[in-house]
C-alpha positions as semicolon CSV with decimal commas, in nm:
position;residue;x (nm);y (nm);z (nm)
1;X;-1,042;-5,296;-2,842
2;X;-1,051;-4,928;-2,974
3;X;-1,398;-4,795;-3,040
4;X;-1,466;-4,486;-3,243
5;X;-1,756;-4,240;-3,203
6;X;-1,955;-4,207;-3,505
7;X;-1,704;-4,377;-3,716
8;X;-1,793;-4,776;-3,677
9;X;-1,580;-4,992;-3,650
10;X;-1,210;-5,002;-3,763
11;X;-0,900;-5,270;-3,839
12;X;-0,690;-5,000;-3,593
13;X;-0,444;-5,003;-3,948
14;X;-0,527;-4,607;-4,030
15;X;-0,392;-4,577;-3,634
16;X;-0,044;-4,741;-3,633
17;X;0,137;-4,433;-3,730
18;X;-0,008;-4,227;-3,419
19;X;0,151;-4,560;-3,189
20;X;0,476;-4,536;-3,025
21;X;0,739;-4,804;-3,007
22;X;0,656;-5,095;-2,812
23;X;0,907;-5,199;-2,558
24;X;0,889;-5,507;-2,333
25;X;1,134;-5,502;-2,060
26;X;1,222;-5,901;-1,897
27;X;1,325;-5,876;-1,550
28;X;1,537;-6,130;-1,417
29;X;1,477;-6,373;-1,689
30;X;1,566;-6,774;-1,596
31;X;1,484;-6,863;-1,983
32;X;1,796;-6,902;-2,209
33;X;1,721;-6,693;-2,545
34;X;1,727;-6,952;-2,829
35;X;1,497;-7,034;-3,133
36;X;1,298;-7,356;-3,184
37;X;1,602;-7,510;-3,315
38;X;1,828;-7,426;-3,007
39;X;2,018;-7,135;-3,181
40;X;2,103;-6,829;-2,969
41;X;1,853;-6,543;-3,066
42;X;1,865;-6,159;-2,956
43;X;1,583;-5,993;-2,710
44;X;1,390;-5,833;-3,024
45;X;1,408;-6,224;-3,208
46;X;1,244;-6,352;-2,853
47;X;1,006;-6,095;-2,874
48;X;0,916;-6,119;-3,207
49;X;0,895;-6,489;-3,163
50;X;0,656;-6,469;-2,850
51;X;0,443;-6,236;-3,037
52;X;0,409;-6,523;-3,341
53;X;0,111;-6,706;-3,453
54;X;0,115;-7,053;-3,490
55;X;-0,094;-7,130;-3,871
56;X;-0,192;-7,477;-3,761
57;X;-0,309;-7,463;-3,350
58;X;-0,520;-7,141;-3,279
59;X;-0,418;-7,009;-2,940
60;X;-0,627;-6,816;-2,683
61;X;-0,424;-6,480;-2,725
62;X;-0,352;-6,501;-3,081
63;X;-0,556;-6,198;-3,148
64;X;-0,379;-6,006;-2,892
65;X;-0,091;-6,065;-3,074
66;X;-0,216;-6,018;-3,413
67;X;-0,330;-5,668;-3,285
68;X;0,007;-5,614;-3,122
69;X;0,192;-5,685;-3,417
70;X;-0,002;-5,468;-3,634
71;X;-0,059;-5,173;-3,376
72;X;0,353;-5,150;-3,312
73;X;0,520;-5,189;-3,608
74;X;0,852;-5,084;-3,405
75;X;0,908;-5,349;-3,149
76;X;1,163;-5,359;-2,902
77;X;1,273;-5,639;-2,625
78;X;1,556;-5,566;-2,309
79;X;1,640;-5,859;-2,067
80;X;1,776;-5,705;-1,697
81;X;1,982;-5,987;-1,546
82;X;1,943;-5,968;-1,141
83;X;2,100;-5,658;-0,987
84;X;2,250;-5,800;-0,667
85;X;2,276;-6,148;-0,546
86;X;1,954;-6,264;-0,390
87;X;2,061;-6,212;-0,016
88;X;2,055;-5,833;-0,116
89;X;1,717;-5,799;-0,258
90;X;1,569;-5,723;0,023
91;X;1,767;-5,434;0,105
92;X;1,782;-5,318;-0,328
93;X;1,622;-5,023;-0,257
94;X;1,892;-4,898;-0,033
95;X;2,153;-4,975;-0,239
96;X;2,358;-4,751;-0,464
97;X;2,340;-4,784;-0,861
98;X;2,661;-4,795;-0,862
99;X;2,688;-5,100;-0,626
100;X;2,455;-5,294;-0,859
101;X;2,627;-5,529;-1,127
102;X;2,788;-5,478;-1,402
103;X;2,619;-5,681;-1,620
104;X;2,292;-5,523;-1,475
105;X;2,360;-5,164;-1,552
106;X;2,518;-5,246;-1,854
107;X;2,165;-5,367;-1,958
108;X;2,004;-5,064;-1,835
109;X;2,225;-4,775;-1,992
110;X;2,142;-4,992;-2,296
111;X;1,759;-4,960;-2,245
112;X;1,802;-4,556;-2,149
113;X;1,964;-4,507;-2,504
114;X;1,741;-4,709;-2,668
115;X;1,446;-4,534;-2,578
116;X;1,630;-4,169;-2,567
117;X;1,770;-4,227;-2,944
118;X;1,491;-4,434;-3,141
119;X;1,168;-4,496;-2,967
120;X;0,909;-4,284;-3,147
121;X;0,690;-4,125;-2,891
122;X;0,342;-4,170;-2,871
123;X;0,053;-3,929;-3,099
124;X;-0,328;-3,960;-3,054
125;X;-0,540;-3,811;-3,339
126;X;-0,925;-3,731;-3,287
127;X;-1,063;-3,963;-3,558
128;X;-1,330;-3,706;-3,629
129;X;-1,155;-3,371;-3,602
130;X;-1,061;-3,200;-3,921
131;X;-0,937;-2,878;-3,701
132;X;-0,560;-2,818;-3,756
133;X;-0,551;-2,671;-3,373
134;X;-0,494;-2,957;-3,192
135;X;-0,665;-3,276;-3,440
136;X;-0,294;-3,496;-3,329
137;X;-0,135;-3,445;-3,031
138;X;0,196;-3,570;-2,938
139;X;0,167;-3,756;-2,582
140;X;0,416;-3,676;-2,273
141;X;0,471;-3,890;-2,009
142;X;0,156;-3,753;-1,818
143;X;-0,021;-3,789;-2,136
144;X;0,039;-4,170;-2,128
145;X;-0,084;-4,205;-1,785
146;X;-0,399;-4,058;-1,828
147;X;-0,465;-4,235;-2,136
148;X;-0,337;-4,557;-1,945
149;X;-0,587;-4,481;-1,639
150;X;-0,903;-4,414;-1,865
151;X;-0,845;-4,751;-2,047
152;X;-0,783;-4,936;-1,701
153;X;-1,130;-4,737;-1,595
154;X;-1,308;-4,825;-1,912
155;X;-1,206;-5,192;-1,858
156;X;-1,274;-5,215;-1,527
157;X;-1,608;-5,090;-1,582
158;X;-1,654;-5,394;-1,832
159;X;-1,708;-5,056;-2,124
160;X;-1,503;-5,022;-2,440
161;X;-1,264;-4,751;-2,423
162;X;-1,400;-4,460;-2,673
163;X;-1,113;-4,286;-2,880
164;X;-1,315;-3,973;-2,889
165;X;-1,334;-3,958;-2,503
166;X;-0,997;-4,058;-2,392
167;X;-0,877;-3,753;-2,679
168;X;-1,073;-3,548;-2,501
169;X;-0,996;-3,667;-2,124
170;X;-0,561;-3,582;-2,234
171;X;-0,698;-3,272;-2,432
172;X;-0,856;-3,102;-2,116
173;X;-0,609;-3,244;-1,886
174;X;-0,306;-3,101;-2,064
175;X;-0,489;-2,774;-2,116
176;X;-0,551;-2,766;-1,726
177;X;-0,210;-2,869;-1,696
178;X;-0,125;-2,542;-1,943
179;X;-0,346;-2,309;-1,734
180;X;-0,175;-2,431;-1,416
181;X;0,207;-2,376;-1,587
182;X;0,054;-2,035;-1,694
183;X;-0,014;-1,852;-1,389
184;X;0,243;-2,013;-1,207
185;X;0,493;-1,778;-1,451
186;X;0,217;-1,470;-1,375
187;X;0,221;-1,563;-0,994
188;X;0,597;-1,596;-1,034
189;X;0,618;-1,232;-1,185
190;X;0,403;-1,049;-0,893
191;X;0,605;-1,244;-0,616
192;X;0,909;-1,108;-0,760
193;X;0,770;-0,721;-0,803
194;X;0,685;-0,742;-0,439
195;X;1,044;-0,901;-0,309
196;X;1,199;-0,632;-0,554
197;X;1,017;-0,381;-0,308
198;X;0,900;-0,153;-0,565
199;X;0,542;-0,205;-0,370
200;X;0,408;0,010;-0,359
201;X;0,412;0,120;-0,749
202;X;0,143;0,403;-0,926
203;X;-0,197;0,257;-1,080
204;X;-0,080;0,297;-1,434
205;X;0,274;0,095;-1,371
206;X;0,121;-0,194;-1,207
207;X;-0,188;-0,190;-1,529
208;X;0,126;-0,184;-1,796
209;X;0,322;-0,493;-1,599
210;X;-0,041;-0,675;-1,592
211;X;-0,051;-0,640;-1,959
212;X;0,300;-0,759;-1,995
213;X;0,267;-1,072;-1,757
214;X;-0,062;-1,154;-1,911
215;X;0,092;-1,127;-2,246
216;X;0,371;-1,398;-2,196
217;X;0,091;-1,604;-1,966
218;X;-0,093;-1,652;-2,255
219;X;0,227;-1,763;-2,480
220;X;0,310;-1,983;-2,236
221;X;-0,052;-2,141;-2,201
222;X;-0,084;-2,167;-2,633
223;X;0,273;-2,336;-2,626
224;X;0,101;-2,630;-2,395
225;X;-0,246;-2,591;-2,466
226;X;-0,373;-2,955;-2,662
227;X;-0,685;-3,004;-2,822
228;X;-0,961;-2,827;-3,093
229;X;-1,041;-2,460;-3,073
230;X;-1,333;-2,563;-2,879
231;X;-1,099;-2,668;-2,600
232;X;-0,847;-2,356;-2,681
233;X;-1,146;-2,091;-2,629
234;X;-1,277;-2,308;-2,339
235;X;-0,969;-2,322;-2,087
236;X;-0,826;-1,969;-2,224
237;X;-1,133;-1,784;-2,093
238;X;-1,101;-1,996;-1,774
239;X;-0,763;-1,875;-1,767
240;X;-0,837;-1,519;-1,774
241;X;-1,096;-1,524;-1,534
242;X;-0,814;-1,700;-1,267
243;X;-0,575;-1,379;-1,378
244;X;-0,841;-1,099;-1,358
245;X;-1,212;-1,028;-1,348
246;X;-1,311;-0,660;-1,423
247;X;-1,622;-0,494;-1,302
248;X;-1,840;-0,294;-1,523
249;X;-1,646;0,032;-1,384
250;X;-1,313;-0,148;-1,505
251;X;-1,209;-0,237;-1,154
252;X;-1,060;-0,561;-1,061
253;X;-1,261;-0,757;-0,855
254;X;-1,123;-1,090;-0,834
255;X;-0,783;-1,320;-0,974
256;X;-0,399;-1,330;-0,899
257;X;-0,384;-0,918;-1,035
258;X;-0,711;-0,830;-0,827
259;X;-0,436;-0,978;-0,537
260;X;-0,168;-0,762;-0,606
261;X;-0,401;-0,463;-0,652
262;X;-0,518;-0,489;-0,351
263;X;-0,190;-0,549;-0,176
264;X;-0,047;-0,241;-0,368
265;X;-0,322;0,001;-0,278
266;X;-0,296;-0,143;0,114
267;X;0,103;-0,059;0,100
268;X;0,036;0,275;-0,061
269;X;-0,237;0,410;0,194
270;X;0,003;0,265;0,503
271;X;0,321;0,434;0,315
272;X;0,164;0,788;0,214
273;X;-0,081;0,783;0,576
274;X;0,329;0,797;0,691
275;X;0,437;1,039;0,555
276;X;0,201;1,260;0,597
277;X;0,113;1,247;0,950
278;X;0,511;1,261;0,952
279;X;0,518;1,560;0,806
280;X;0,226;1,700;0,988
281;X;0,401;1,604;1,324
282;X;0,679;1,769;1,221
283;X;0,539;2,113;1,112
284;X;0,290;2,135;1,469
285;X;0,694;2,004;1,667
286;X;0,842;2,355;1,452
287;X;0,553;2,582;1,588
288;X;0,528;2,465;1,956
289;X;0,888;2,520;1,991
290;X;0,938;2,872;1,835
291;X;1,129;2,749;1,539
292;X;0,926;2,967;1,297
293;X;0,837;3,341;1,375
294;X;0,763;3,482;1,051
295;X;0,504;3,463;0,766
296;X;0,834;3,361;0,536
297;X;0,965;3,104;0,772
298;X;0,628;2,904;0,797
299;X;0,573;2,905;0,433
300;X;0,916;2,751;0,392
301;X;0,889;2,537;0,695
302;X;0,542;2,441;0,502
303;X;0,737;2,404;0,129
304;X;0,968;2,176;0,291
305;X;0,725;1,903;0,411
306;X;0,530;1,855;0,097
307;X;0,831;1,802;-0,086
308;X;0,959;1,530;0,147
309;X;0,613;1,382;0,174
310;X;0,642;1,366;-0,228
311;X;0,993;1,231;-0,220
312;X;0,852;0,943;-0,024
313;X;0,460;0,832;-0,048
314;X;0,394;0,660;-0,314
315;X;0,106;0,472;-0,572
316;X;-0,217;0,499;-0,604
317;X;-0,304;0,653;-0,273
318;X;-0,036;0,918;-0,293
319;X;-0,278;1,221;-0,456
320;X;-0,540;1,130;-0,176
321;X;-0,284;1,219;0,078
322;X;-0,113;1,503;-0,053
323;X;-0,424;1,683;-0,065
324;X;-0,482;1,584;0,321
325;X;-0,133;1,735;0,385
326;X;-0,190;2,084;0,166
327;X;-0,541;2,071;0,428
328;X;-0,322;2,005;0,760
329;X;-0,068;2,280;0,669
330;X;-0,358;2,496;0,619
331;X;-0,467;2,476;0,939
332;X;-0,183;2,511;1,102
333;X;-0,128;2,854;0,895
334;X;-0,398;2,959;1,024
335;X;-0,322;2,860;1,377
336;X;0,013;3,052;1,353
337;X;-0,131;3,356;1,204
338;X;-0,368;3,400;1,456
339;X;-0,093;3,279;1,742
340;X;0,138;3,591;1,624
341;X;-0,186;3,834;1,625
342;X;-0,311;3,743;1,957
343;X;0,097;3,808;2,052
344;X;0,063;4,177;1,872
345;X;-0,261;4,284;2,023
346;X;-0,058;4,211;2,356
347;X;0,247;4,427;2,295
348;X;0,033;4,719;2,181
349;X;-0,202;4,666;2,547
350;X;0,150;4,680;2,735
351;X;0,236;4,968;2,521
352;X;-0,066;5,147;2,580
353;X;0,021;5,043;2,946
354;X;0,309;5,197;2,991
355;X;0,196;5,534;2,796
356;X;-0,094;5,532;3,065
357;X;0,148;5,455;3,349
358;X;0,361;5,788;3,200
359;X;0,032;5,940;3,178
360;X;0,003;5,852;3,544
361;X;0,389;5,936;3,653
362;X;0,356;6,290;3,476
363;X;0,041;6,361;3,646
364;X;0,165;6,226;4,025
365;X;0,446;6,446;3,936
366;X;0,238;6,738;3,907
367;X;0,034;6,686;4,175
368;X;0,357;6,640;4,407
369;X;0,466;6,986;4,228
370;X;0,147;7,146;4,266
371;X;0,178;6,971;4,649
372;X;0,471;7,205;4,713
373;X;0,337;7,469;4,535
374;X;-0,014;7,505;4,715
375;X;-0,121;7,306;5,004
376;X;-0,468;7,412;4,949
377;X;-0,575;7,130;4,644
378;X;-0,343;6,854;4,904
379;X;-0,666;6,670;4,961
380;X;-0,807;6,623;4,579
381;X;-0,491;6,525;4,467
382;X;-0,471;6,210;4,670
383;X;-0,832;6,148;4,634
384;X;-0,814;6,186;4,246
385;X;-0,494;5,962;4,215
386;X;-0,615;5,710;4,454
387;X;-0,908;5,634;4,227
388;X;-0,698;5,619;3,940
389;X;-0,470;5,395;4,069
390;X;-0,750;5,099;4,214
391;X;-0,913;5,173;3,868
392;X;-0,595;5,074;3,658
393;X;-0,455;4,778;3,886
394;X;-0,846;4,626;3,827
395;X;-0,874;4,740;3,457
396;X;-0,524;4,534;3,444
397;X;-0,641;4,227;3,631
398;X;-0,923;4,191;3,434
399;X;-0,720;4,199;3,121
400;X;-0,491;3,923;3,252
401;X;-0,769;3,715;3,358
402;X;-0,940;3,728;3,033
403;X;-0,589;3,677;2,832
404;X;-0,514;3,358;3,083
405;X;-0,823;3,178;3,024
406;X;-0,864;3,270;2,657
407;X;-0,499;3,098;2,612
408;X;-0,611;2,770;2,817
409;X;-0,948;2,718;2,657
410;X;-0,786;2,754;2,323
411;X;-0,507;2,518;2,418
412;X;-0,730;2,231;2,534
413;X;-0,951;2,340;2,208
414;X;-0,656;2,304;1,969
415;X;-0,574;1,946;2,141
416;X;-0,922;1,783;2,088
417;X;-0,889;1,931;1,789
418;X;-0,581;1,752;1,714
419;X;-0,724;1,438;1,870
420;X;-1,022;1,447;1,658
421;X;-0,820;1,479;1,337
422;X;-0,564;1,173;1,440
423;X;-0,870;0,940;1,453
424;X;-0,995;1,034;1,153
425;X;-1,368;1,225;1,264
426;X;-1,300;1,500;1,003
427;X;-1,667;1,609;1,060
428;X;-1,608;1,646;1,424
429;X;-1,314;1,835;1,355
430;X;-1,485;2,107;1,111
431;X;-1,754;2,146;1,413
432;X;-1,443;2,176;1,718
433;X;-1,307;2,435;1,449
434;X;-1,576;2,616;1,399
435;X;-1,627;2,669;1,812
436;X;-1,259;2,760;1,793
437;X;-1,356;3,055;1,566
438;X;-1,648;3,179;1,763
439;X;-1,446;3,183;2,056
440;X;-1,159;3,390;1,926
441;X;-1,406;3,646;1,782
442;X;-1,621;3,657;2,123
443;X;-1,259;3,698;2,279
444;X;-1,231;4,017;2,042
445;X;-1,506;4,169;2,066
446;X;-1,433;4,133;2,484
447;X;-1,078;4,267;2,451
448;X;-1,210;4,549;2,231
449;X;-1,504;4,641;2,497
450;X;-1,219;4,665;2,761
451;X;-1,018;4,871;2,533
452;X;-1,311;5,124;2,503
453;X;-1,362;5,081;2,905
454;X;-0,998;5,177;2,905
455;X;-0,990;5,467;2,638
456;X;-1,317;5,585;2,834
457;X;-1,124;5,621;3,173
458;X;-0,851;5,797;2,995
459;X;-1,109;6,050;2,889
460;X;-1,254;6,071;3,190
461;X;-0,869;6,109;3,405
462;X;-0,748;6,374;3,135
463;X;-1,026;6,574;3,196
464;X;-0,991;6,569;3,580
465;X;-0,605;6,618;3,517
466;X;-0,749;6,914;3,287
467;X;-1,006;7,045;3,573
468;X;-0,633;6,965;3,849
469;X;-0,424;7,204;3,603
470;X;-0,707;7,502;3,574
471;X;-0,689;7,465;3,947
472;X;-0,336;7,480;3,974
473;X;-0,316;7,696;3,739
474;X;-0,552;7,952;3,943
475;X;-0,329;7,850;4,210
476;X;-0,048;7,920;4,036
477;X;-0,173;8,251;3,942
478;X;-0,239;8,285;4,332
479;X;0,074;8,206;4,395
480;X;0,180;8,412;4,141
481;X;0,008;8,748;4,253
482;X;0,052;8,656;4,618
483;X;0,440;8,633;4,535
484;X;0,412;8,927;4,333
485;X;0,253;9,119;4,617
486;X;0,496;8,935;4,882
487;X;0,761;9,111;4,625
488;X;0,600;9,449;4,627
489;X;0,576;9,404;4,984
490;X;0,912;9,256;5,062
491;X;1,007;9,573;4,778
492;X;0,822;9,834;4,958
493;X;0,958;9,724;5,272
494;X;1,306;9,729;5,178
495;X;1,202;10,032;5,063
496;X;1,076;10,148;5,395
497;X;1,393;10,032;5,519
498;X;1,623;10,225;5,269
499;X;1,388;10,472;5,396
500;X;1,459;10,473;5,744
């Protein structure tokens, strides 16, 4: 019944010792157990009685039992008496072991020890392998079913079972069987990294824990792997191409650890795109409401954030995005510094404003003094301060003006700017910055024409308050001389009077 490739064929004698016991288990047996001569016998004496040859009449399965016989040289026989009376049968399935009889259970704890203590178990050897990897194998219980469902095949097939195949057939389904055990421990390793929620983890970690889970993988598969080195080499490098495939840059593009690489680097852009447009939120919050006023405060304000953005982002992305953060902070330097000189050149305008408005007081003052003192320049003093004052309340409105829209179109500038940064158009962003710049300088270079229309009208009043004071002063002198000649007259006519 056993045919062996390339070999001929054999007695089966050079296989008995890779056989395992042979045991025949009699259920519900009606026979009594005694010899030819009526003698009570054991189970193994039945068995070994059954499996006789008669010398004289030739029998049809005498060679079935001649091969028996030789093939298990351990042979061992169990009769199970009924478990339950027959009105229970139909319902044995339901019923508890312990329920069952005595006699019955007796029989099979007998059976269970029997085959737990002494049975040998089964070995297959390939009859033409002289490789010391896997030449004899020891068969499991899945083992035996295999083998049993390849003969049943081969038989049904009306073929000859080949020993060669059916060693090869447990071989590669035991090694698939070890592949299978194997990266159920790796799988089991990266479920429990990402429950321990160390996810997400930097590049090199998550490399060095590969190494280690592929390391006892691989133990695990050579402890179960059965069969030659052709078969070892075969279903290891199928193995390792279920674990990990690398490109030719070194990058994994497929297997369980291209899985968790991916799912690391997705948790570590999520986790460090956090914290950074956390931080950012928070720095733009600080500056909006007045929180920082100084150079010193916003480069704390600005030390703070990275350092909380490094406390929490994390793996492989976490470099990418503390970059983008040192970029955002930039900006918003920027931003501030400008904010605070936009805020000086203002103070120094209302400054200048109220030096020109002193200017203005001092000169009103004078011309109310030169008023009283000659009535004769009356009329160019009001002319000359009534142009100066419509000159200064328009020079001031335009100032405002430019200063209020200047402030809006930066504001909704700085907020498409924002906009355009949150949804990721960088380039779009570098162009709304760069309009940003051209309008601030176009708003200098306005604020310093007006300045120069402003120092230009200061000229222009200081030298008609100049040209006012020779006048006054000539009036003054006038005054002066008339006074001095209204006191030589009011001298000479007391005078006269002392006289008369």
């Amino acid at each position: 019944m056993i045919h062996v490739s390339n070999q001929g064929e054999e007695s089966g004698d050079k296989f008995v010792e890779y056989f395992p016991d042979f045991v025949w288990v009699a259920r519900d047996p009606f026979l009594t157990l005694v010899d030819k001569k009526g003698q009570p016998i054991t189970a193994d004496q039945y068995l070994d009685l059954v499996l006789s040859v008669s010398e004289t009449k030739k029998g049809k399965l005498d060679d079935t039992k001649k091969m028996i016989r030789k093939c298990f040289q351990r042979r061992r026989c169990f009769c199970l008496p009924r478990p339950v009376e027959d009105e229970y049968l139909i319902e044995i399935d339901n019923q508890p072991y312990e329920s069952l009889k005595a006699n019955f259970r007796l029989k099979c704890e007998e059976l269970i020890n029997s085959i737990r203590l002494s049975c040998r178990v089964m070995k297959i050897k390939k009859p033409s392998s002289t490789d010391s990897l896997g030449g004899v194998i020891t068969l499991n219980g899945r083992g035996i079913v295999d083998l049993a469902a390849y003969y049943c095949e081969a038989f049904a097939s009306d073929r000859i079972p080949d020993f060669e195949t059916s060693f090869e057939i447990i071989c590669r389904n035991e090694s698939a069987r070890a592949i299978n055990a194997a990266l159920d421990l790796y799988s089991q390793a990266m479920d429990q990294l990402q429950a321990s929620g160390r996810i997400p983890i930097e590049a090199d970690q998550l490399y060095d824990l590969h190494e280690e889970w592929l390391v006892r993988s691989l133990e695990t598969f050579a402890k179960l792997i059965k069969g030659d080195e052709k078969i070892f080499v075969e279903f290891q490098d199928k193995l390792l191409s279920e674990i990990v495939v690398f490109s030719a840059d070194k990058q994994p593009i497929s297997g369980l650890f291209f899985n968790i690489f991916t799912r690391n680097r997705i948790a570590s852009f999520q986790l460090c795109q956090e914290a950074c447009q956390e931080q950012v939120d928070h720095v733009i919050a600080a500056m909006q409401k007045d929180q920082v006023t100084t150079g010193d405060e916003f480069l704390q304000l600005a030390g703070e954030a990275i350092e909380h953005f490094r406390e929490k982002a994390r793996g492989p992305h976490r470099a990418e995005f503390y970059d983008k953060l040192n970029k955002e902070i930039n900006v918003q330097q920027n931003l501030f510094f400008q904010k605070h000189k936009i805020d000086e050149l203002e103070q120094q305008n209302i400054q200048m404003q109220e030096s020109f408005n002193i200017a203005v007081a001092n000169t009103e003052k004078v011309h109310a003094e030169l008023m009283e003192q000659q009535k004769q320049v009356e009329a160019e003093r009001i002319a000359n301060e009534e142009r100066i004052k419509l000159v200064t309340e328009q020079n001031q409105k335009n100032i405002e003006a430019v200063q209020q829209h200047y402030k809006e179109t930066m504001k909704t500038m700085e907020q498409e700017w924002k906009n355009k940064l949150e949804n990721g158009m960088a380039s779009a962003a570098q162009e709304q910055q760069r309009m940003m710049d051209a309008l601030e300088k176009s708003h200098q270079n306005r604020f310093a024409e007006m300045q120069q229309a402003n120092k230009a009208f200061a000229e222009q009043s200081e030298r008609s308050i100049a040209n006012l004071a020779g006048q006054l002063q000539a009036a003054n002198e006038q005054a002066r001389r008339a006074e001095a000649a209204a006191a030589e007259a009011r001298a000479a006519a007391a005078n006269a009077g002392r006289r008369g």
